[in-house]
PDB file of N, CA, C and O in Angstrom:
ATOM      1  N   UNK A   1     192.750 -11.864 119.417  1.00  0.00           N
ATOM      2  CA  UNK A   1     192.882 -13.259 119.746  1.00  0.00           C
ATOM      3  C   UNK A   1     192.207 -14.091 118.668  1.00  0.00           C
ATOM      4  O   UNK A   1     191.091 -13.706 118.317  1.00  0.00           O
ATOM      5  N   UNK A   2     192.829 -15.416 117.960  1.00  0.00           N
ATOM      6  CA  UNK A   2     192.712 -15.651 117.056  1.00  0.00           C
ATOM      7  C   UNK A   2     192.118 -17.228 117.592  1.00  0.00           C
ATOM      8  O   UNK A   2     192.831 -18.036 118.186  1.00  0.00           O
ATOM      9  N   UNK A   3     190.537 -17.477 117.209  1.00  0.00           N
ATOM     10  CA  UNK A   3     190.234 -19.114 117.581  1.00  0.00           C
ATOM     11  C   UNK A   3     190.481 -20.093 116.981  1.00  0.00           C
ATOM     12  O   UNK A   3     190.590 -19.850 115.779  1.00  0.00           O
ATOM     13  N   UNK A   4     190.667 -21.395 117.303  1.00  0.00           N
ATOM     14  CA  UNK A   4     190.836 -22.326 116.530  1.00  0.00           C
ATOM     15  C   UNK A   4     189.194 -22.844 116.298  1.00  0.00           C
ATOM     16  O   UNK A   4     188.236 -22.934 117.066  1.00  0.00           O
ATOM     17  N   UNK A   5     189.416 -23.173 114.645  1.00  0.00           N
ATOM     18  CA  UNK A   5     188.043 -23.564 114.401  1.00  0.00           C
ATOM     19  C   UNK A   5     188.351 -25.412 114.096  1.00  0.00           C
ATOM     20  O   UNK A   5     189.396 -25.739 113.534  1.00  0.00           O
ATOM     21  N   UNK A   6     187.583 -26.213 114.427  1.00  0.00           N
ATOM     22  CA  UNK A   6     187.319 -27.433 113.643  1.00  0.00           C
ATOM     23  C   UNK A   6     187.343 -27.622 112.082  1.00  0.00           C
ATOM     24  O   UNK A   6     187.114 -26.736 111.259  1.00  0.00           O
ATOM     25  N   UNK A   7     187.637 -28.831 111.841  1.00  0.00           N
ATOM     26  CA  UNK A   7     188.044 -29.038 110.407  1.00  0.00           C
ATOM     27  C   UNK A   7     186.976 -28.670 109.316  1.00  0.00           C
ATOM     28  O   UNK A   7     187.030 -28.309 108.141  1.00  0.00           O
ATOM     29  N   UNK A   8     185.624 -29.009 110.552  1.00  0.00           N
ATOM     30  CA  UNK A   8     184.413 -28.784 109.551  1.00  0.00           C
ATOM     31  C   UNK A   8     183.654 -27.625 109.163  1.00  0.00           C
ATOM     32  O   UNK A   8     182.826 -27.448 108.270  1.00  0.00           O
ATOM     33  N   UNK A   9     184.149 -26.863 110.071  1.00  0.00           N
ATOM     34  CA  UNK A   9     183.701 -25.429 109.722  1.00  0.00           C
ATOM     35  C   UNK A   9     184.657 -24.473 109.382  1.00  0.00           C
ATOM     36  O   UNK A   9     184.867 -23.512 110.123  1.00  0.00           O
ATOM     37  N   UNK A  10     185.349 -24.666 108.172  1.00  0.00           N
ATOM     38  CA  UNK A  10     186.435 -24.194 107.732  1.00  0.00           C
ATOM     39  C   UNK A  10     185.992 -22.948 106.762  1.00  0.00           C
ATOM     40  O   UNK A  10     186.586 -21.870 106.713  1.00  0.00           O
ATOM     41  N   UNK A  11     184.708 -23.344 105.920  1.00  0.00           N
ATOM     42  CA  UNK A  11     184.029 -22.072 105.047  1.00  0.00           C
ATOM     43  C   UNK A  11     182.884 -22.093 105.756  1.00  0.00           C
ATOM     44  O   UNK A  11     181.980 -22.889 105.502  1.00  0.00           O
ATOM     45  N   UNK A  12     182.818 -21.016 106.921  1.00  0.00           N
ATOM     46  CA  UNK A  12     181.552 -20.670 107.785  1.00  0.00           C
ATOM     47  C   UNK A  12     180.264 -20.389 106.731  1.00  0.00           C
ATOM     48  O   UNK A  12     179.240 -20.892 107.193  1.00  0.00           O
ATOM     49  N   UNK A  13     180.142 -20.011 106.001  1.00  0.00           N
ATOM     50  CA  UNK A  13     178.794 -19.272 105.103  1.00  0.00           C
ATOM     51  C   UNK A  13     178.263 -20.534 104.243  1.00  0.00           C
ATOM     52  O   UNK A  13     177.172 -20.575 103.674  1.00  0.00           O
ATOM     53  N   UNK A  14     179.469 -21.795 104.260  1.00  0.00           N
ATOM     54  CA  UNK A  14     178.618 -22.369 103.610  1.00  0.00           C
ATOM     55  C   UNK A  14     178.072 -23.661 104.645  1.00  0.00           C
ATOM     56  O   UNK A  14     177.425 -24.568 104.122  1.00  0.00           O
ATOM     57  N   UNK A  15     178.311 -23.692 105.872  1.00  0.00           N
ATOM     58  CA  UNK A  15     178.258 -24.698 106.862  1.00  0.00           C
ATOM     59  C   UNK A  15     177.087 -24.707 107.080  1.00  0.00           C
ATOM     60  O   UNK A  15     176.458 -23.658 107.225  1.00  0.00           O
ATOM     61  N   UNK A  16     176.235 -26.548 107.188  1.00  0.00           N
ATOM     62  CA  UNK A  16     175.142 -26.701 107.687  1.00  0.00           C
ATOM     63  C   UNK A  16     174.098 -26.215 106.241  1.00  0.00           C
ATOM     64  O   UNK A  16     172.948 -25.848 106.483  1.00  0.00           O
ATOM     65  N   UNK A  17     174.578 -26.247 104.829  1.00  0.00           N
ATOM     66  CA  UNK A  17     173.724 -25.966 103.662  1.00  0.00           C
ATOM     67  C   UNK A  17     174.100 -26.662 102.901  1.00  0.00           C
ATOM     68  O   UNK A  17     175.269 -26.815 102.548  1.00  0.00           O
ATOM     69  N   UNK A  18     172.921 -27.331 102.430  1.00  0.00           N
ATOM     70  CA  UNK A  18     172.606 -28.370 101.242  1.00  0.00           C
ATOM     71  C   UNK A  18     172.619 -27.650 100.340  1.00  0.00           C
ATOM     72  O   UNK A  18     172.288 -26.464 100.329  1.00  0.00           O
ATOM     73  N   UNK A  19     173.315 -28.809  98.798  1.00  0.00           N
ATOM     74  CA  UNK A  19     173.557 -28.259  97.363  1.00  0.00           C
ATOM     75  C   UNK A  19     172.346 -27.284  97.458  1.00  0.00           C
ATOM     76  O   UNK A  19     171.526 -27.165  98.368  1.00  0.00           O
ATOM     77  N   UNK A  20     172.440 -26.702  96.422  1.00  0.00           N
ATOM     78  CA  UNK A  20     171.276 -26.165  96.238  1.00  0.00           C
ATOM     79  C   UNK A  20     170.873 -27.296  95.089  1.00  0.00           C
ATOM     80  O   UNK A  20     171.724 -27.770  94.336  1.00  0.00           O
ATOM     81  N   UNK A  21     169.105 -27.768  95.037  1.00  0.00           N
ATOM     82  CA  UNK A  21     168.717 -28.619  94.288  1.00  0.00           C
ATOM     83  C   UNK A  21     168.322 -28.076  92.782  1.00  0.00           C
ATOM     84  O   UNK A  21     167.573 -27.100  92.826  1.00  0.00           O
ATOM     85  N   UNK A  22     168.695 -28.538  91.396  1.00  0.00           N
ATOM     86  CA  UNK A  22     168.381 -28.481  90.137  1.00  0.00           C
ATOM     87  C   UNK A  22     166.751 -28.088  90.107  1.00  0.00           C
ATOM     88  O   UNK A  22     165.916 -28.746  90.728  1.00  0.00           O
ATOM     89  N   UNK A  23     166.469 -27.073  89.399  1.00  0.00           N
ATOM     90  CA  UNK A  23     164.658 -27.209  89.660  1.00  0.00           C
ATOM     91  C   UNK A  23     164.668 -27.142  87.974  1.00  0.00           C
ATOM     92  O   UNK A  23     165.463 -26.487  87.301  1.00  0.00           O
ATOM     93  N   UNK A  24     163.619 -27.960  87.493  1.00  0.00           N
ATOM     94  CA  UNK A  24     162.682 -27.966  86.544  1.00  0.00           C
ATOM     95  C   UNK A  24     161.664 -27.344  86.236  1.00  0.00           C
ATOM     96  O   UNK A  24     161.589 -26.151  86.531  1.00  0.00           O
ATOM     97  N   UNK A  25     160.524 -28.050  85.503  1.00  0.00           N
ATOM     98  CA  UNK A  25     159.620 -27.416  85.688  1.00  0.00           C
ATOM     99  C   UNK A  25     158.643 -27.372  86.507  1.00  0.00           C
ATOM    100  O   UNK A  25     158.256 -28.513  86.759  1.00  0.00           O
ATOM    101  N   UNK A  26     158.007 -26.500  87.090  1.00  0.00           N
ATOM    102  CA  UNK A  26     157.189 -26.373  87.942  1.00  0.00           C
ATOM    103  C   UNK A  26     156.160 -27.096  87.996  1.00  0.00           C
ATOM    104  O   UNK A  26     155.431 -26.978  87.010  1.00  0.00           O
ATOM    105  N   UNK A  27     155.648 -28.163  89.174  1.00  0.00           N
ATOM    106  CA  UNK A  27     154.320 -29.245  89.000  1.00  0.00           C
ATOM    107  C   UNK A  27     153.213 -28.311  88.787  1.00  0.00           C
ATOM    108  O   UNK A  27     153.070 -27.099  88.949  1.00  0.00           O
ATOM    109  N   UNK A  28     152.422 -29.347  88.339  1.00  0.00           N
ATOM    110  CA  UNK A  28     150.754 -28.649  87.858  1.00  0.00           C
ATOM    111  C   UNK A  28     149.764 -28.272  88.919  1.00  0.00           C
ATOM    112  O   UNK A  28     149.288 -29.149  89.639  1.00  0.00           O
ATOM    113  N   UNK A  29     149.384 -26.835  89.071  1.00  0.00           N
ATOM    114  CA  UNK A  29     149.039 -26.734  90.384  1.00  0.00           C
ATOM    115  C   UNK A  29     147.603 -27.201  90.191  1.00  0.00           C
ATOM    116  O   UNK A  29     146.693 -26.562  90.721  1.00  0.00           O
ATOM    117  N   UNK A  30     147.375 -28.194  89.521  1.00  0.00           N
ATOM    118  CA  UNK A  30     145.694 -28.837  89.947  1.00  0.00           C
ATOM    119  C   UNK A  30     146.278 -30.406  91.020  1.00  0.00           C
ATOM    120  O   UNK A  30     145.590 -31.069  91.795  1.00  0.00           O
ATOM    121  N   UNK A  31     148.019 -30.616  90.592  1.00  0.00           N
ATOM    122  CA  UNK A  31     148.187 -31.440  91.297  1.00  0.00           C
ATOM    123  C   UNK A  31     148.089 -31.389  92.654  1.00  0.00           C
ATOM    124  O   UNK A  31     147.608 -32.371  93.219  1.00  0.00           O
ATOM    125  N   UNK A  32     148.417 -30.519  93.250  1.00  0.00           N
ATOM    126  CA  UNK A  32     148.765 -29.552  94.355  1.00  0.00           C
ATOM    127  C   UNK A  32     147.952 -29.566  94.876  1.00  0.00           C
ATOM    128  O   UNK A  32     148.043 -29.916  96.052  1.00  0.00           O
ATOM    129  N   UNK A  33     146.759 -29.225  94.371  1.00  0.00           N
ATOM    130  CA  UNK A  33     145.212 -28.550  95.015  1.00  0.00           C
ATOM    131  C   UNK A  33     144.865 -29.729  95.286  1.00  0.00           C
ATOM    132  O   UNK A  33     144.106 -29.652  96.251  1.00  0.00           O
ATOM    133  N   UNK A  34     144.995 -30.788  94.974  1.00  0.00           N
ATOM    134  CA  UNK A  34     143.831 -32.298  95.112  1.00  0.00           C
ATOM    135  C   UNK A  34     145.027 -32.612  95.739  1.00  0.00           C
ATOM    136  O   UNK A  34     144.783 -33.791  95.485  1.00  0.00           O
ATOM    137  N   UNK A  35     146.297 -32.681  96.430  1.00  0.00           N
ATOM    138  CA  UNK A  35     147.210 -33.331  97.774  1.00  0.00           C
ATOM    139  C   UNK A  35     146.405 -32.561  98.559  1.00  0.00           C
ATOM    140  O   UNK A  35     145.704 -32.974  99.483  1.00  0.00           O
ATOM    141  N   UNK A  36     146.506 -31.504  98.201  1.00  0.00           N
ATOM    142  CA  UNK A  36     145.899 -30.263  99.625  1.00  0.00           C
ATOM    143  C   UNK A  36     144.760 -30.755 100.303  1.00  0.00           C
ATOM    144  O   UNK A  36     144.602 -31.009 101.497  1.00  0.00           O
ATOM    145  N   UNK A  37     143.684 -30.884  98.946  1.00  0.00           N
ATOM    146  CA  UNK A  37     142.727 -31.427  99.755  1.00  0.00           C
ATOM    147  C   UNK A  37     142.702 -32.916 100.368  1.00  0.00           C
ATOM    148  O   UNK A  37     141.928 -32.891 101.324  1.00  0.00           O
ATOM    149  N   UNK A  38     143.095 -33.847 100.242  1.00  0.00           N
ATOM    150  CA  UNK A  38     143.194 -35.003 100.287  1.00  0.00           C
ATOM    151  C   UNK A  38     144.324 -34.869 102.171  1.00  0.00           C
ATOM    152  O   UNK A  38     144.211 -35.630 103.131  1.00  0.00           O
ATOM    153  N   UNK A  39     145.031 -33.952 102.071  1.00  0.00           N
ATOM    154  CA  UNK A  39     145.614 -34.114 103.611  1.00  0.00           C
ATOM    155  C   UNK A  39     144.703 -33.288 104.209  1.00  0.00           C
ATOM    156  O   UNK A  39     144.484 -33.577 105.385  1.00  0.00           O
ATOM    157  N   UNK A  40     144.000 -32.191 103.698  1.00  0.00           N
ATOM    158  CA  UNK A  40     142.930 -31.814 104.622  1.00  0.00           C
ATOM    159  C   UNK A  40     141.819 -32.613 105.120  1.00  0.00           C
ATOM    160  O   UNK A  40     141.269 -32.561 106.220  1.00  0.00           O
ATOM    161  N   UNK A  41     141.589 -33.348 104.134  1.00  0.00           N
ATOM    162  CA  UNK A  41     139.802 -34.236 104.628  1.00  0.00           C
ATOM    163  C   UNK A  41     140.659 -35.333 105.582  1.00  0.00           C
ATOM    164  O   UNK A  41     140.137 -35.696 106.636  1.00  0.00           O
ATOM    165  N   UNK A  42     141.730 -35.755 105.270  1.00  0.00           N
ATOM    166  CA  UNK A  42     142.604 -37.050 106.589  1.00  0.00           C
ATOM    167  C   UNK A  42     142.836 -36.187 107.614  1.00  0.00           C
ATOM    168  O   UNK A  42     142.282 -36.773 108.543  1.00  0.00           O
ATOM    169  N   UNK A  43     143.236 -35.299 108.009  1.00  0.00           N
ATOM    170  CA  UNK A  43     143.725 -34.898 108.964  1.00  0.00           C
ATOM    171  C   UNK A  43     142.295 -34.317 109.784  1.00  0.00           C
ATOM    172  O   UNK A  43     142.241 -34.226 111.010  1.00  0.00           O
ATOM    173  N   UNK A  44     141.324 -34.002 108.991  1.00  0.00           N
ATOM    174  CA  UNK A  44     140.288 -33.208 109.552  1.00  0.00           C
ATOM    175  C   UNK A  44     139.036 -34.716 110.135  1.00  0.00           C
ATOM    176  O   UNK A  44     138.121 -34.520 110.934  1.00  0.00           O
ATOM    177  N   UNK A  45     139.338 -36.083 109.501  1.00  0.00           N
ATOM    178  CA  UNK A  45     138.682 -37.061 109.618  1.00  0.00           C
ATOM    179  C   UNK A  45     139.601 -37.996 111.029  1.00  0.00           C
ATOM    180  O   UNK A  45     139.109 -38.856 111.760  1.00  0.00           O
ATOM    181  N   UNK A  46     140.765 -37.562 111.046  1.00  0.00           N
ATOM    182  CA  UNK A  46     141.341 -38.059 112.390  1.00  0.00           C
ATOM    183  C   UNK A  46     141.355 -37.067 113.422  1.00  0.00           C
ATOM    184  O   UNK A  46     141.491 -37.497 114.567  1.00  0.00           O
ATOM    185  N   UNK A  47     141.229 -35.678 113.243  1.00  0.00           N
ATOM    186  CA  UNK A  47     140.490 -35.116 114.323  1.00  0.00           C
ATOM    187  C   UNK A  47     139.451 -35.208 115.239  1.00  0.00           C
ATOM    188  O   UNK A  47     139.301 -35.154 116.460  1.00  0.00           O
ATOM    189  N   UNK A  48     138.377 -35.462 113.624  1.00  0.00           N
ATOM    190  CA  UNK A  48     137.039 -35.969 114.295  1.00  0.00           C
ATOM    191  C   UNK A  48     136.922 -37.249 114.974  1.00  0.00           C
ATOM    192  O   UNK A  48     136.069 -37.426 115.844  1.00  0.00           O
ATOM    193  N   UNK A  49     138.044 -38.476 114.483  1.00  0.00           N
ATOM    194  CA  UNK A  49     137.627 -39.313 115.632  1.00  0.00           C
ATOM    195  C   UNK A  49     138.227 -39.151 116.693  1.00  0.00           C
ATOM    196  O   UNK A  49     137.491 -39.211 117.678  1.00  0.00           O
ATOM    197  N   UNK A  50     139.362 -38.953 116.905  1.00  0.00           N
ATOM    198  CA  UNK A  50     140.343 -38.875 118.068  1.00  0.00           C
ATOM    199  C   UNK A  50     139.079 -38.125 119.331  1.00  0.00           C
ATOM    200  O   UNK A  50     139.077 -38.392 120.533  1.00  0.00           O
ATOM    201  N   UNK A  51     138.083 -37.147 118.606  1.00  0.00           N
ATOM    202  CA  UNK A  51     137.551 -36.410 120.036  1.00  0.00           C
ATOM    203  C   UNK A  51     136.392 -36.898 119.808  1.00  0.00           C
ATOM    204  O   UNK A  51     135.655 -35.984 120.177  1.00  0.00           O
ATOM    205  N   UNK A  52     135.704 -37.774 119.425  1.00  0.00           N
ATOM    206  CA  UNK A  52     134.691 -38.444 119.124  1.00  0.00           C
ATOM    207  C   UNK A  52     135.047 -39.452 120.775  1.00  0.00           C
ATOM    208  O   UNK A  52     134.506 -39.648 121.863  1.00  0.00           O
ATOM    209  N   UNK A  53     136.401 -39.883 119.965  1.00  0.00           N
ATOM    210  CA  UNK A  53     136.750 -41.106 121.203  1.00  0.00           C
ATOM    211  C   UNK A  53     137.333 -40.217 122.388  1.00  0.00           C
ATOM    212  O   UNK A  53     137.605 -40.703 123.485  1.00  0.00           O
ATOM    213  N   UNK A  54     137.464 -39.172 122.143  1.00  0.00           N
ATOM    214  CA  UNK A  54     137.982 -38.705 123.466  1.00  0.00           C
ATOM    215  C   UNK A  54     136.084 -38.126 124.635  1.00  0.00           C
ATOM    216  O   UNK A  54     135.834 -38.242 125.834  1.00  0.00           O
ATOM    217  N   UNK A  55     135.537 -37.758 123.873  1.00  0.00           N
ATOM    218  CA  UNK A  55     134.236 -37.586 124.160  1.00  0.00           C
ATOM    219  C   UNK A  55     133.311 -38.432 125.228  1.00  0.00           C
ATOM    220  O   UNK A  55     132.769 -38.236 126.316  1.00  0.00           O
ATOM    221  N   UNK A  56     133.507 -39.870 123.917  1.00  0.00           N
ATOM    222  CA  UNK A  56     132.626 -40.484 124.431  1.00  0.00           C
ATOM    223  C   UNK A  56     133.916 -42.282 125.352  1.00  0.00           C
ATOM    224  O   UNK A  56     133.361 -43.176 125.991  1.00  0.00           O
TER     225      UNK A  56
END
């Protein structure tokens, strides 16, 4: 028994996948390390208040 498929899923393997993106060169991983830290100390500084205020 043979299904009918929709117009949009006509090449199953490639459905639901983005181009694949052009890559360059690779960023500088000192950049990397100082985002890292910089979302760690925010995220770890809105922890601390959120239960600071949840505390008190």
């Amino acid at each position: 028994m043979q299904f009918v498929r929709p117009a949009f899923a006509t090449y199953q393997r490639r459905f639901g996948r983005a181009p694949r993106p052009m890559l360059g060169q690779p960023a500088s991983r000192q950049a990397d390390l100082s985002a890292d830290l910089r979302l760690f100390a925010t995220t770890f500084a809105a922890g601390f208040l959120f239960v600071s205020i949840l505390i008190g």
